[in-house]
C-alpha positions as CSV (number, residue, x, y, z in Angstrom):
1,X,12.0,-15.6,1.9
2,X,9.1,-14.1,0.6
3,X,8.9,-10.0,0.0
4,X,7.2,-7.9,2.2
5,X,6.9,-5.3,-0.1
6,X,8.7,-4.7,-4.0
7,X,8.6,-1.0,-5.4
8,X,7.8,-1.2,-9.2
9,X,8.6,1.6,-12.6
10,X,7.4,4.3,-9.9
11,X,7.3,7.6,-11.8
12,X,6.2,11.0,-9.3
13,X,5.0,14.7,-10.6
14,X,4.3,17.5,-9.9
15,X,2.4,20.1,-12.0
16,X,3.6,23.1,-10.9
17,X,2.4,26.9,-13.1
18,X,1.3,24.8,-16.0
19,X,4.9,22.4,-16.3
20,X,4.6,18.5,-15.1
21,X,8.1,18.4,-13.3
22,X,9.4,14.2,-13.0
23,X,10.5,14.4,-9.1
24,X,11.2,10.8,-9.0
25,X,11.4,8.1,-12.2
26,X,11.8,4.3,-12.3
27,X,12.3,3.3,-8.9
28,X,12.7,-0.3,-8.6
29,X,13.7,-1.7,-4.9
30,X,12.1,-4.6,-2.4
31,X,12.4,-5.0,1.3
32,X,12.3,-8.5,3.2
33,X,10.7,-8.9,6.6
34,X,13.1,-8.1,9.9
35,X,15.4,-6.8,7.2
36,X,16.8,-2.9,7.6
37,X,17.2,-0.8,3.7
38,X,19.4,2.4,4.3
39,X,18.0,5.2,1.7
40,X,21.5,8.0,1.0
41,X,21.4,10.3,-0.8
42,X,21.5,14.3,-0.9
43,X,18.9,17.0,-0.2
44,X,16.1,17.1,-3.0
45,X,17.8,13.4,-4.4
46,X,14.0,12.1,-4.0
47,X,14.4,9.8,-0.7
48,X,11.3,11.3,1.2
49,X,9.3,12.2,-2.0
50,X,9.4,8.1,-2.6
51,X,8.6,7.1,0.8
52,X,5.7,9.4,1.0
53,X,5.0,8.3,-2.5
54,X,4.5,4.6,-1.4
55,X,2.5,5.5,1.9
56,X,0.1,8.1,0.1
57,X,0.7,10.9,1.5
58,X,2.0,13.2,-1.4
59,X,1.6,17.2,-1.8
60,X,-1.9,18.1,-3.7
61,X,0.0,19.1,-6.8
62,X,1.7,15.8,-6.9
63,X,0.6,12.6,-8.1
64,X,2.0,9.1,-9.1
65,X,2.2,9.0,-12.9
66,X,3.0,5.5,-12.7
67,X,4.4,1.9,-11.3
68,X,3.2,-0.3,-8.8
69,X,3.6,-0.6,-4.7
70,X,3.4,-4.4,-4.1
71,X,2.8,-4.8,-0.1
72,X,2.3,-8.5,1.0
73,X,1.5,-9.1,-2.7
74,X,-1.8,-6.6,-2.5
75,X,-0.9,-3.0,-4.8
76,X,-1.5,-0.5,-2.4
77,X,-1.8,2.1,-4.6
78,X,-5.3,0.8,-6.2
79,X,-6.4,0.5,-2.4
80,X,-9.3,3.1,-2.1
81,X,-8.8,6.3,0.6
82,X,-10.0,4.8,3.3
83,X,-8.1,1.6,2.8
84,X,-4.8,3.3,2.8
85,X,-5.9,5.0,6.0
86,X,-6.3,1.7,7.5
87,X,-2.9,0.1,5.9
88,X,-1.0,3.6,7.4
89,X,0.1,3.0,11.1
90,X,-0.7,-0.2,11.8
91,X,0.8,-2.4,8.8
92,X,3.2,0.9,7.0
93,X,4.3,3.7,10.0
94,X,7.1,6.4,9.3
95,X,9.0,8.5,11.8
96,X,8.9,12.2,9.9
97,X,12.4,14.4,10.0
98,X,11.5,16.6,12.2
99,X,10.5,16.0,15.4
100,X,10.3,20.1,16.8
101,X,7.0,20.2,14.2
102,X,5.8,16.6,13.7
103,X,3.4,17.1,17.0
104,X,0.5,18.8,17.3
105,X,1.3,22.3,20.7
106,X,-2.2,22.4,21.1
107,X,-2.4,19.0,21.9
108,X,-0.6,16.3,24.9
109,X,1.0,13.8,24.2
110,X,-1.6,11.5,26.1
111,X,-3.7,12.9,22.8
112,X,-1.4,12.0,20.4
113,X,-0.8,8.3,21.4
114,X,-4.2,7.5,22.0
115,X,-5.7,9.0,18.9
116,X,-3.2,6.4,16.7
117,X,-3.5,3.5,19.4
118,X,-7.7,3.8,18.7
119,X,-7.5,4.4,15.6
120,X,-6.3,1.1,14.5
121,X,-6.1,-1.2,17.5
122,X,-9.9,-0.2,19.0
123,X,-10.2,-1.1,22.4
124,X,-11.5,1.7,24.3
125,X,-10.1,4.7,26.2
126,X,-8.7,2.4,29.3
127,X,-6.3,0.3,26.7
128,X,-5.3,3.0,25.1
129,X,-4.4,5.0,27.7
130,X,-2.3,2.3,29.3
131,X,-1.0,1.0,25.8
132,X,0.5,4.7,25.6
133,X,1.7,4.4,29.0
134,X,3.4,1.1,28.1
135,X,5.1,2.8,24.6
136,X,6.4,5.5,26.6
137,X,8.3,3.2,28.8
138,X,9.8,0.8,25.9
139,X,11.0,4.5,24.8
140,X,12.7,5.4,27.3
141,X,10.7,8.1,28.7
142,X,10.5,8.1,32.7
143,X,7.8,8.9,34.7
144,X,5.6,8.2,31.3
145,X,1.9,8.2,33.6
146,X,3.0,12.3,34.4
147,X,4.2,13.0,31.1
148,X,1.6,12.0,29.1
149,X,-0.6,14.8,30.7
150,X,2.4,17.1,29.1
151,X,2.4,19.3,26.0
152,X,5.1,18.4,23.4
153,X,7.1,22.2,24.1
154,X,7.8,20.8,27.8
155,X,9.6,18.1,25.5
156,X,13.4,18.4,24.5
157,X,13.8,17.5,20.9
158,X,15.0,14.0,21.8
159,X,11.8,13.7,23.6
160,X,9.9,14.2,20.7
161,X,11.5,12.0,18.8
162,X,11.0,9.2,21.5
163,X,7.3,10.3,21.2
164,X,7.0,10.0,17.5
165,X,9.0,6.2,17.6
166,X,6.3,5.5,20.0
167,X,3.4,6.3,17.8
168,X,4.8,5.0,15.3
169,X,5.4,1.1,17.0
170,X,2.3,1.6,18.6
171,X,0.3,-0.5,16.1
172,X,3.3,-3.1,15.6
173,X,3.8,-2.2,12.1
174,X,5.6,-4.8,9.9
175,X,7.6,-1.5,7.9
176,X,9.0,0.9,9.3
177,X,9.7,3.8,7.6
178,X,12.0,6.9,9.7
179,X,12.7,9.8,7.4
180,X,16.0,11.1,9.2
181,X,15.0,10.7,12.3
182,X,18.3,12.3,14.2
183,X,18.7,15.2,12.1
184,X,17.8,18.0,14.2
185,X,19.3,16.4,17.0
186,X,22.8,16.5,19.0
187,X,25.2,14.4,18.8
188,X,24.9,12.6,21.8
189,X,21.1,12.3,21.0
190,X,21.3,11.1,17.6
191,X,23.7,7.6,19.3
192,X,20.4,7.5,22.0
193,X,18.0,7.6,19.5
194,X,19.9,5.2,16.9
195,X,20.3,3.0,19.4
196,X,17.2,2.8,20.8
197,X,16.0,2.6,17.2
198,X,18.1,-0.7,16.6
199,X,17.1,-2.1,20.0
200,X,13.5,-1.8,19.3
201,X,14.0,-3.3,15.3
202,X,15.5,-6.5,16.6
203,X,12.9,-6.8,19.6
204,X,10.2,-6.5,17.0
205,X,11.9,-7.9,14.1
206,X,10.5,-5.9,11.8
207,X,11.3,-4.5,8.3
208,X,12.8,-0.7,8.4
209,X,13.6,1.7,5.8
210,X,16.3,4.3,7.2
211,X,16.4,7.9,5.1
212,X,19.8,9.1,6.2
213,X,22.9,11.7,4.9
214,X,25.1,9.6,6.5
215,X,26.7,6.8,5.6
216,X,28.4,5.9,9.0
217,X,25.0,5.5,10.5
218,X,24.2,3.3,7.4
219,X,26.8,1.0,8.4
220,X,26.1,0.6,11.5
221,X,22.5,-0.4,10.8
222,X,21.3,-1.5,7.4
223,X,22.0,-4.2,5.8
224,X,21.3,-3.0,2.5
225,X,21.8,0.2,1.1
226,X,20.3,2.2,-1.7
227,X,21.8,5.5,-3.5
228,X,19.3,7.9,-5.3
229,X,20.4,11.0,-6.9
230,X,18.1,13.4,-8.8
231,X,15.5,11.5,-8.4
232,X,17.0,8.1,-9.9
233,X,18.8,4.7,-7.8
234,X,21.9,5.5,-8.6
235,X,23.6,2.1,-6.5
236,X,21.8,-0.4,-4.7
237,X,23.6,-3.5,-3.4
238,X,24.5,-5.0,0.2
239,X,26.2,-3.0,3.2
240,X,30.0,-4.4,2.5
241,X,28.9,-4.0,-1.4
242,X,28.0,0.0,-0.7
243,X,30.8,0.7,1.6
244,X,33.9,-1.8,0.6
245,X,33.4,-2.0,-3.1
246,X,31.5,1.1,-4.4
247,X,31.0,1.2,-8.3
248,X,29.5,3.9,-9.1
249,X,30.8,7.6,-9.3
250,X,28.4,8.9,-7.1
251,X,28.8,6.7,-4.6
252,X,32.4,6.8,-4.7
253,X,32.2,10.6,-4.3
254,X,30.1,10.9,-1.2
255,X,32.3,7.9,0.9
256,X,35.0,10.2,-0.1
257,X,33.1,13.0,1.2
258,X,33.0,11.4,5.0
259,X,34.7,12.6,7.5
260,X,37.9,10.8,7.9
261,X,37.6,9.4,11.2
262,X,40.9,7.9,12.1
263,X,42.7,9.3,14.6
264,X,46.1,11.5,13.8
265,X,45.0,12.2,10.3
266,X,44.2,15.6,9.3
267,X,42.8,15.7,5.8
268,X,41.0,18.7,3.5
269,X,37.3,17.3,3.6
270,X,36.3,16.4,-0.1
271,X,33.6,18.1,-1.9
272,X,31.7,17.4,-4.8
273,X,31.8,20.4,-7.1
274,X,28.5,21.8,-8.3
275,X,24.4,21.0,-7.2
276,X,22.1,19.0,-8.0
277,X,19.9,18.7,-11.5
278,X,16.6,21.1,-10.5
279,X,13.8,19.7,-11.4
280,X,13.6,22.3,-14.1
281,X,16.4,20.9,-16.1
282,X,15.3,18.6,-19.0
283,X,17.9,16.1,-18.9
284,X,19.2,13.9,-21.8
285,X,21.4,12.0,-20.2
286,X,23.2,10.5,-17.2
287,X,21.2,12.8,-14.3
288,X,25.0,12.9,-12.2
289,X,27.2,13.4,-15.1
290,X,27.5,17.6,-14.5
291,X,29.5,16.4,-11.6
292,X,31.0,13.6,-12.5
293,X,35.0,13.3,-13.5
294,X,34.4,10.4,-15.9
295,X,31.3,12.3,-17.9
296,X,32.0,11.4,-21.4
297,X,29.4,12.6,-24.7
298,X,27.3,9.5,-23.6
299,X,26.9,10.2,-20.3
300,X,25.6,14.0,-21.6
301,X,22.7,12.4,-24.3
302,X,22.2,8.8,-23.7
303,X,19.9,8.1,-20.2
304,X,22.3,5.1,-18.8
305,X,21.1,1.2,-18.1
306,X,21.7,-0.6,-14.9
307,X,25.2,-2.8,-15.0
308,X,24.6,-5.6,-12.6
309,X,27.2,-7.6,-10.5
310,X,27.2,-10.4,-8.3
311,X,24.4,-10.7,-5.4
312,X,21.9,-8.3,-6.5
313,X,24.5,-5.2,-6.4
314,X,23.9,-2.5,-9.6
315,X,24.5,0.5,-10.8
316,X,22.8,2.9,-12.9
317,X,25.9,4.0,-15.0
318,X,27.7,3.7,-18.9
319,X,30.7,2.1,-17.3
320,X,31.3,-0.8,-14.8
321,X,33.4,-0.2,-11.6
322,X,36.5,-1.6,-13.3
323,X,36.4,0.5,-16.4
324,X,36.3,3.4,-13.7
325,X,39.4,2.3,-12.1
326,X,41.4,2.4,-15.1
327,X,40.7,5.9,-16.4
């Protein structure tokens, strides 16, 4: 099957009171068409920063330094402006984290539909309007004809979200891209949402990137999974790979850091001691080894290489999984 699009050496900055601080460095993945990629990792471990890095939409003191965004073959980086503007929404659309701030108060949601429905699909003001209607139903949003005439603070927060997944599929994208898209949300929302989110990726079979913290929801629907960590893929290999059969220590560390969900068992929840590099630090070496128990004077002054296994599953560690076991 051919790639939809491969993610090449990309290398992101910011120059910030005269320092160029590396946010994200040598990110090497590729998605497949109908296929889901869970992105894990912790706060500030560059998951957004490279998603907003592929669809152009980076802070003004950041800037891509290097590397290559191969989409249907075509690098979308060398695309001028206005290209990109065209490529955003109808072939690339993201779901952004929060839904309470995503939407514009001052404007309805009629507004907000039919300015992205236009925008790439044409049509006049008629389609639109009843191509909005139409995405409002597949949402799951009742009585969508009234509440397009509402603003998005007569909205609950699941609402919103439902609102911003129907922008976002409005175009038919072939990527998806949703930046944790439950994590303001309740429980009970978040399994709506999730599920509404999987219903609508098989329907459409197309290609989504999930940003999450949590691994559970990674299990349930990815089928490959990616681990950065200060700005670096730390592990990248299939679902059972990521879950059953983690190699590196990283990885290892936040599975143990779930919530043990059997029933009857009571256990101290597992931390991993210490924070993440700032992107301050000039590091030499391994960028987890601070917090990792099997840090040796390599890890500390030699930047590691990727160790490869069987189907496509690496790590970007000094030691192989076994080696780990046994110390």
């Amino acid at each position: 099957m051919d790639k939809l699009m491969e993610v090449n050496n990309l290398k992101t900055i910011f120059r910030l009171n005269g320092k160029v601080l590396t946010a994200i460095q040598d990110i090497n993945f590729e998605i497949y068409p109908g296929e889901v990629l869970g992105v894990v990792g912790e706060s500030g471990s560059g998951k957004s920063l490279t998603m907003k890095s592929i669809m152009g939409i980076l802070p003004e003191n950041a800037m891509i330094e290097k590397g290559k965004v191969l989409y249907k073959g075509v690098n979308i980086l060398n695309l001028k402006e206005r290209e990109k503007r065209k490529l955003r929404g109808k072939e690339i659309s993201m779901i952004f984290q929060d839904p309470m701030t995503a939407l514009n108060p001052l404007r309805t949601v009629e507004y907000h539909l039919k300015e992205v429905i236009s925008r790439h699909q044409g049509g006049g003001k008629l389609y639109s309007r009843e191509k909005a209607i139409e995405m409002l139903k597949k949402v799951g949003i009742r009585n969508a004809e009234e509440r397009m005439k509402q603003y998005p603070h007569e909205f609950s927060g699941g609402m919103r979200q439902r609102v911003l997944i129907a922008m976002a599929l409005s175009c038919e994208p072939s990527l998806l891209i949703a930046d944790e898209p439950v994590t303001a949300l309740d429980v009970t929302t978040q399994v709506q949402i999730l599920n509404l989110l999987k219903k609508l990726q098989t329907e459409h079979q197309m290609a989504t990137i999930l940003i999450t913290h949590d691994l559970g929801v990674t299990s349930d629907m990815c089928t490959r999974v990616i681990i950065m960590y200060g700005g670096h893929i730390m592990e990248e290999g299939t679902k059972n790979q990521i879950i059953f059969h983690p190699n590196h220590p990283y990885t290892r560390a936040l599975l143990r850091s779930s919530m043990d969900r059997e029933k009857g068992v009571a256990k101290r929840l597992y931390t991993i001691e210490g924070y993440p590099p700032s992107l301050y630090e000039h590091l030499q070496g391994c960028p987890f080894e601070k917090r990792c128990r099997f840090a040796s004077e390599k890890c500390r002054n030699e930047v590691p290489e990727y160790q490869y296994y069987e189907d496509g599953h690496r790590t970007l560690c000094h030691f192989r999984g076994e080696k780990l076991d046994e110390r």
